[in-house]
N, CA, C and O of each residue as an XYZ file, in Angstrom:
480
protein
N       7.471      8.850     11.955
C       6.590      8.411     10.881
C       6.245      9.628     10.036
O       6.422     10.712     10.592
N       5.726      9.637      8.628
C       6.123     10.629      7.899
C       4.750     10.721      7.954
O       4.047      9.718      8.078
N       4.177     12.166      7.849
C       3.366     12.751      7.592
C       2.380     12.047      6.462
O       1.180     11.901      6.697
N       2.955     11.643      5.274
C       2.349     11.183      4.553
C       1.898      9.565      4.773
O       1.158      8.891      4.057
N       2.316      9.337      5.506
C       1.609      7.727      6.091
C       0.596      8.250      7.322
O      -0.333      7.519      7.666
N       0.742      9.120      7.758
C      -0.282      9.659      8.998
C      -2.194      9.790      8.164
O      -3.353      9.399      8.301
N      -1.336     10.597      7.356
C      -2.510     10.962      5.870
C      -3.260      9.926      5.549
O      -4.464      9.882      5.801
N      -2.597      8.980      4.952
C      -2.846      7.685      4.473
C      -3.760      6.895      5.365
O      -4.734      6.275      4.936
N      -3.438      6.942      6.489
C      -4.319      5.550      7.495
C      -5.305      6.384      7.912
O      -6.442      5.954      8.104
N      -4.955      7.764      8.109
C      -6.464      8.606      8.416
C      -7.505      8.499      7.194
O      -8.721      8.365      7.339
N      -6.790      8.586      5.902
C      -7.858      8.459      4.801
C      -8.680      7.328      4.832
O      -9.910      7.362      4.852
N      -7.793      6.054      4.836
C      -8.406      4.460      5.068
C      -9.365      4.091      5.984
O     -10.322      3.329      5.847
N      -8.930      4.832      7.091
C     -10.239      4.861      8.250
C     -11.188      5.235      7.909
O     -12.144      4.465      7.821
N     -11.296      6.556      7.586
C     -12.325      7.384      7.010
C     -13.008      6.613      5.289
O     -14.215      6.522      5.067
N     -12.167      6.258      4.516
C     -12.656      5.634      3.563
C     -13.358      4.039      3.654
O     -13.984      3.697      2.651
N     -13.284      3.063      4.793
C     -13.320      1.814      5.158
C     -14.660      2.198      6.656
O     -15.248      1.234      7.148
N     -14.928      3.511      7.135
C     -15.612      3.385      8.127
C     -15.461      3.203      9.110
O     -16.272      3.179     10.036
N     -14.236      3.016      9.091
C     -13.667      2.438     10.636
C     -13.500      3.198     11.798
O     -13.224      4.379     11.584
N     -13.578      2.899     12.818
C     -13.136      3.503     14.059
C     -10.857      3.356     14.507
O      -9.945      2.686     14.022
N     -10.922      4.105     15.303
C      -9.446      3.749     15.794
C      -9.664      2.281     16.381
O      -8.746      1.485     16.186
N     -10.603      1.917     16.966
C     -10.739      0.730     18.104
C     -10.916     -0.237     16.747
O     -10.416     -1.362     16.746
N     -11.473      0.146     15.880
C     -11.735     -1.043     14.560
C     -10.243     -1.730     13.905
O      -9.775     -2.868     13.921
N      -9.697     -0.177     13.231
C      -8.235     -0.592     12.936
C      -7.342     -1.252     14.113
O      -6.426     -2.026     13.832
N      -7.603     -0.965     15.213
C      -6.714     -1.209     16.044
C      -6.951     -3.186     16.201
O      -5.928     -3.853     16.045
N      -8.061     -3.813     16.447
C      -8.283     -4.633     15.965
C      -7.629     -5.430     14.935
O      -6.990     -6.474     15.061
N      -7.878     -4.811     13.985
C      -7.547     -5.791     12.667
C      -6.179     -5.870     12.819
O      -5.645     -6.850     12.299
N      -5.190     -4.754     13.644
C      -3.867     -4.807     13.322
C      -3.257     -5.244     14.291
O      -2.035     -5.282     14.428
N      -4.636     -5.849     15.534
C      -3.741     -6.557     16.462
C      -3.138     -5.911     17.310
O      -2.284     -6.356     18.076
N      -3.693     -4.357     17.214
C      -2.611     -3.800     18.392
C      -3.733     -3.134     19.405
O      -4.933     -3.192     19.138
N      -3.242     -2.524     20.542
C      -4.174     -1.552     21.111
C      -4.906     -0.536     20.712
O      -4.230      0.142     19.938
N      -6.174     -0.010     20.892
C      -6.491      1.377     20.770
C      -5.452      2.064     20.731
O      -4.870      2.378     19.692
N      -5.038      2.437     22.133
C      -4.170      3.362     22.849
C      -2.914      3.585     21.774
O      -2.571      4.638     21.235
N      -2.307      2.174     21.629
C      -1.417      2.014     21.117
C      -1.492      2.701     19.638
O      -0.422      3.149     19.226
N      -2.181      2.782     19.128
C      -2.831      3.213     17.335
C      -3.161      5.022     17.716
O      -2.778      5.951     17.004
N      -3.760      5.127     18.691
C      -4.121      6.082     18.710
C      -2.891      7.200     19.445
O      -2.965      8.417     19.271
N      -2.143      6.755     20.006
C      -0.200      7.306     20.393
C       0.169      7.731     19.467
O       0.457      8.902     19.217
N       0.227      6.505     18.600
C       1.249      6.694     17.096
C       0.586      8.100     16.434
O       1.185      9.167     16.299
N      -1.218      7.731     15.949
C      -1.474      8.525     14.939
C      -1.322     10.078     15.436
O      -0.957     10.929     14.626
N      -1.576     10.373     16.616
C      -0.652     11.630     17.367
C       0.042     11.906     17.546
O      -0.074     13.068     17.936
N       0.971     11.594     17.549
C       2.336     11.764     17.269
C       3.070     11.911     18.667
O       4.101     12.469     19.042
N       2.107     11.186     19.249
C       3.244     10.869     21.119
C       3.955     10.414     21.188
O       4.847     10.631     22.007
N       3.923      8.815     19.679
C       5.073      8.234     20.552
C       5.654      7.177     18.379
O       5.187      6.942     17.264
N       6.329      7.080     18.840
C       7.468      6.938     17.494
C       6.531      5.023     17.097
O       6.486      4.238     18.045
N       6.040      4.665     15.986
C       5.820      3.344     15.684
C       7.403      2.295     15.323
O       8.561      2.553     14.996
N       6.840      1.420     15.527
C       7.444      0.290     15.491
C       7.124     -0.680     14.443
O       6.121     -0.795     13.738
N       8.224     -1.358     14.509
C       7.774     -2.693     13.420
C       6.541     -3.373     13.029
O       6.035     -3.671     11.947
N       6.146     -3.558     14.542
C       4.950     -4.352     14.901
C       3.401     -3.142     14.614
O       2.207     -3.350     14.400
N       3.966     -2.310     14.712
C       2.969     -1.285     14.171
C       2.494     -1.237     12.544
O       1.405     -1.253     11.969
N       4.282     -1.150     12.011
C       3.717     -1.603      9.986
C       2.948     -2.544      9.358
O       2.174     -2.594      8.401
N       3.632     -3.649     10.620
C       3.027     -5.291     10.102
C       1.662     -4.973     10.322
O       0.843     -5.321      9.472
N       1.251     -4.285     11.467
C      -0.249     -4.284     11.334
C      -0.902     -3.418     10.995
O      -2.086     -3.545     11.305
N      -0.659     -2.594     10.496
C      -1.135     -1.600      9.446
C      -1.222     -2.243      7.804
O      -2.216     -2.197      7.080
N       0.185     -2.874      7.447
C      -0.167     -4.131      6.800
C      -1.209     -5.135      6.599
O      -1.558     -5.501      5.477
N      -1.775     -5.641      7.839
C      -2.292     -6.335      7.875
C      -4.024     -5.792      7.658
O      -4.975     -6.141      6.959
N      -3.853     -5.139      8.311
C      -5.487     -4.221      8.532
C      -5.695     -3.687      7.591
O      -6.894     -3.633      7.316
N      -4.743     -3.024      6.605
C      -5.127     -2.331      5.271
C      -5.310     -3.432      4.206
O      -6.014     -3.197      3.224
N      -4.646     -4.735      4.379
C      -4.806     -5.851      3.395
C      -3.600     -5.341      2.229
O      -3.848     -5.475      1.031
N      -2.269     -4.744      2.700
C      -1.769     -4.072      1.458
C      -0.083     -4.630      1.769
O       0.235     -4.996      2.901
N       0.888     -4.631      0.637
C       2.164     -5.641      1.071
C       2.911     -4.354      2.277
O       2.820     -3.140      2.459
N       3.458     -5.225      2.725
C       4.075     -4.339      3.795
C       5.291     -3.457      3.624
O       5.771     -2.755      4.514
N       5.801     -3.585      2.211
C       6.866     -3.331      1.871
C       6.688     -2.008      1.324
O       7.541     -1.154      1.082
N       5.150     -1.975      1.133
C       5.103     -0.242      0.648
C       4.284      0.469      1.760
O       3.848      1.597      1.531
N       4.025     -0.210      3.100
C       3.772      0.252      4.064
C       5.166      1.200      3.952
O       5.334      2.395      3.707
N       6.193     -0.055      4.290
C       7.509      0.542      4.957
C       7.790      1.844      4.134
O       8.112      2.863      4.745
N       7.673      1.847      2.661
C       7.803      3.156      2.092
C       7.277      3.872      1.746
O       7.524      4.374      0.649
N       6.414      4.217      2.421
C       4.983      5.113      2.610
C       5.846      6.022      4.071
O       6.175      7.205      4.159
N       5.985      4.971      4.979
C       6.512      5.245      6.234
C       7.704      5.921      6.200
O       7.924      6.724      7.106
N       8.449      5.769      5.406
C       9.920      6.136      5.000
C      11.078      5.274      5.651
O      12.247      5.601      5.859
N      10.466      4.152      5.898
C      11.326      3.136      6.211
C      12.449      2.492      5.521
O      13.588      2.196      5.882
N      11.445      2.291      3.827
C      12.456      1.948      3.239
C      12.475      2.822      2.011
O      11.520      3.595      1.929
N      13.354      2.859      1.050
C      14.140      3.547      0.071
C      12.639      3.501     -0.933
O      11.795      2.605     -0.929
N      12.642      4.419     -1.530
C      11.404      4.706     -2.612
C      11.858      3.773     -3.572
O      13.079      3.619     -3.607
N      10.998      2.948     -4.555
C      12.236      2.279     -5.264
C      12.502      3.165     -6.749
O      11.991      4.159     -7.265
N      13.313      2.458     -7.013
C      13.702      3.795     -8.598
C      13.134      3.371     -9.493
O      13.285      2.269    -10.021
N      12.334      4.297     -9.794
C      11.390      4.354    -10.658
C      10.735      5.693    -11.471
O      10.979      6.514    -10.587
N      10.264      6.261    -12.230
C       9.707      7.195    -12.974
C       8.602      8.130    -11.717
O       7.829      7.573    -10.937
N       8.783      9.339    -11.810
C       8.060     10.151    -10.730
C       6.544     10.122    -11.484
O       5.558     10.573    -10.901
N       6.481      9.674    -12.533
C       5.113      9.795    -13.235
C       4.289      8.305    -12.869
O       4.515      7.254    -13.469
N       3.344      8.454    -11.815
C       2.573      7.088    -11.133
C       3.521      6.484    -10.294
O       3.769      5.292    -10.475
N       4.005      7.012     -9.541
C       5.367      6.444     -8.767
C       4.606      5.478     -7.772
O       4.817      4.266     -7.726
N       3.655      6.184     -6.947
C       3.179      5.756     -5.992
C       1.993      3.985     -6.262
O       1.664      3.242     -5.337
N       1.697      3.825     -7.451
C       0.565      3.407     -8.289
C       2.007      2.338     -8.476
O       1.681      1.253     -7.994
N       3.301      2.281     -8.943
C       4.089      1.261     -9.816
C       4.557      0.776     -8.342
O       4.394     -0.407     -8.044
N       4.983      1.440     -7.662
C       5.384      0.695     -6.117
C       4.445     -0.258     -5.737
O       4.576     -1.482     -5.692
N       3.292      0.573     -5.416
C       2.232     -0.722     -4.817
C       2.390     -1.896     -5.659
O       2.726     -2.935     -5.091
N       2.174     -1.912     -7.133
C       1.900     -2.984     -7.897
C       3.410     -3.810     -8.068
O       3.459     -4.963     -8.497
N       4.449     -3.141     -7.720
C       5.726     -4.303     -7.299
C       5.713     -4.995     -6.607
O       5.926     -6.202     -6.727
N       5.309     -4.048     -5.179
C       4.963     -4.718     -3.514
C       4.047     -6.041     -3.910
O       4.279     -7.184     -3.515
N       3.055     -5.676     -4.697
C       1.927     -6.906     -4.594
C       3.000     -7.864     -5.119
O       3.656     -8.624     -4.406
N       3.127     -7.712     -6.740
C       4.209     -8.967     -7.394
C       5.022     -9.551     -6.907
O       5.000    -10.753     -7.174
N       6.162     -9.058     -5.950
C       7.062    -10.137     -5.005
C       6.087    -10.718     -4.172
O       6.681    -11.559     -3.496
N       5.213    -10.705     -3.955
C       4.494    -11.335     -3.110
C       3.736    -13.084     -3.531
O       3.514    -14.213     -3.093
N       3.638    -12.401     -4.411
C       2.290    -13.411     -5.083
C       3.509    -14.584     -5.707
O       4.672    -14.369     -6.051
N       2.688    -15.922     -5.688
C       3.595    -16.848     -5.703
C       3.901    -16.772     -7.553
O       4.204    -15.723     -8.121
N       3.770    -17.866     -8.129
C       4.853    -17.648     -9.981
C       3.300    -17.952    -10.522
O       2.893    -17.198    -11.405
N       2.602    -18.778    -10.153
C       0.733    -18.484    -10.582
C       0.666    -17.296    -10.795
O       0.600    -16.956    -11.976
N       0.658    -16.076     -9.566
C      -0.358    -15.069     -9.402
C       0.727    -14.183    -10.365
O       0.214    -13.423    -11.187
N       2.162    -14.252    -10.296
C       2.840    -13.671    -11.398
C       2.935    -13.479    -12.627
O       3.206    -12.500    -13.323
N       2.605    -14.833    -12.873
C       2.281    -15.560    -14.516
C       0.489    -14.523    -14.645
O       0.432    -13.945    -15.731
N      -0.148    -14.402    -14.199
C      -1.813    -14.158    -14.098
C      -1.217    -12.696    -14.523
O      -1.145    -12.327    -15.696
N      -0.731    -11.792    -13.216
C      -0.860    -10.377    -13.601
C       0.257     -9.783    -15.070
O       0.140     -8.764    -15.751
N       1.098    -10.687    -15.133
C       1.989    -10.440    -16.279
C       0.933    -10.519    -17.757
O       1.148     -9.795    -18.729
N       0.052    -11.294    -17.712
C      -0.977    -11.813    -18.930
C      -1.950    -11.042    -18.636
O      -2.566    -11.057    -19.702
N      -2.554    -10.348    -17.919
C      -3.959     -9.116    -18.097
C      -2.472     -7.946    -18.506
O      -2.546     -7.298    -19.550
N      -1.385     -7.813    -17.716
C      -0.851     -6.458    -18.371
C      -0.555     -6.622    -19.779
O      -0.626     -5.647    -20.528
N      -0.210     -7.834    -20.231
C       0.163     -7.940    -22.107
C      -1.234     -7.390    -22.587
O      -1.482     -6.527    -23.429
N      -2.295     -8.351    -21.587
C      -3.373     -8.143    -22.494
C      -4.136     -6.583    -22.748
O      -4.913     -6.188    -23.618
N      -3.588     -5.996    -21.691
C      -4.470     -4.521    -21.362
C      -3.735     -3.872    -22.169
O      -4.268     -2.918    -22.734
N      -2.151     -4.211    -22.504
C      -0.946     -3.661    -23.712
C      -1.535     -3.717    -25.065
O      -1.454     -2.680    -25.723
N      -2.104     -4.721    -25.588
C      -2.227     -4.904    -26.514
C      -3.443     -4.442    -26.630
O      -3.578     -4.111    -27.808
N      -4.666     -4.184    -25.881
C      -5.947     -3.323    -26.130
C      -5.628     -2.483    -26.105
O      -6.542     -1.902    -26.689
N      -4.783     -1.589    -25.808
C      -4.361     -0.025    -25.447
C      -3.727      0.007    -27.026
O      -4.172      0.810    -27.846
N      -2.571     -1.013    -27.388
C      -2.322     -0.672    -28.882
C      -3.117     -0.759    -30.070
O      -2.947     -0.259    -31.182
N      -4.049     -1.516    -29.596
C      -5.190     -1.695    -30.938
C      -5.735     -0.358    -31.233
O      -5.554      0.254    -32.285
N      -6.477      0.078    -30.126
C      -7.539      1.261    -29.693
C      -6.516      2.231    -30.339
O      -7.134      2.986    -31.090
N      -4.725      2.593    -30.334
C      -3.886      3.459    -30.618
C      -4.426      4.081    -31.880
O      -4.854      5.140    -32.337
N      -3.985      1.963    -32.397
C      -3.985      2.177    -34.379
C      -5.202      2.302    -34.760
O      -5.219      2.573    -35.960
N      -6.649      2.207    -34.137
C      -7.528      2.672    -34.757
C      -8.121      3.824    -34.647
O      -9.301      4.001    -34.949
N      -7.173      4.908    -34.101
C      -7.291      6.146    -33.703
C      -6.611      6.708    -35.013
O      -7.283      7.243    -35.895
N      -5.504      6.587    -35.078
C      -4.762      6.659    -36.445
C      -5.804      6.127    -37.531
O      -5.484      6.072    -38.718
């Protein structure tokens, strides 16, 4: 597991209040078991992402590439980390929640261009 997902769930703990026994909970797995991984005793598993997934409330698909599971996707190094998450969410969400976030981004597009031209 990559260093930078070690980072990550230590921050979340610490940012959410949580204990190891708390996360470990939400993700369905053991203390022991959460607390192996985040030490680096013993190598995570599938069942470890899903519930890190689950406990963070975040798609699992940028668990996996946080983790280095899966391939970064290609994309611009400028907000890389910020455009992943917000893909991860979009395959997710059914053609409602697609249709929804596609219409605040036109709309936040088109306040961002107004605000441009009245800068000019």
């Amino acid at each position: 597991m990559s260093d930078k997902m070690i980072t990550w769930i230590e921050q979340e703990i610490q940012d959410r209040g949580w204990t190891i026994r708390e996360l470990a909970r939400r993700s369905d797995l053991s203390p022991s078991t959460v607390s192996e991984i985040l030490n680096r005793n013993t190598q995570p598993g599938l069942k470890f992402y899903l519930g890190m997934s689950k406990a963070f409330k975040v798609p699992r698909q940028w668990v996996f590439r946080l983790a280095g599971v899966l391939e970064p996707s290609i994309i611009g190094e400028d907000n890389a980390e910020h455009k992943e998450k917000l893909l991860d969410y979009f395959d997710v969400l059914d053609s409602q929640g697609r249709r929804t976030i596609l219409s605040l981004a036109q709309t936040l597009y088109e306040q961002r261009q107004n605000y441009n031209a009245n800068e000019e």
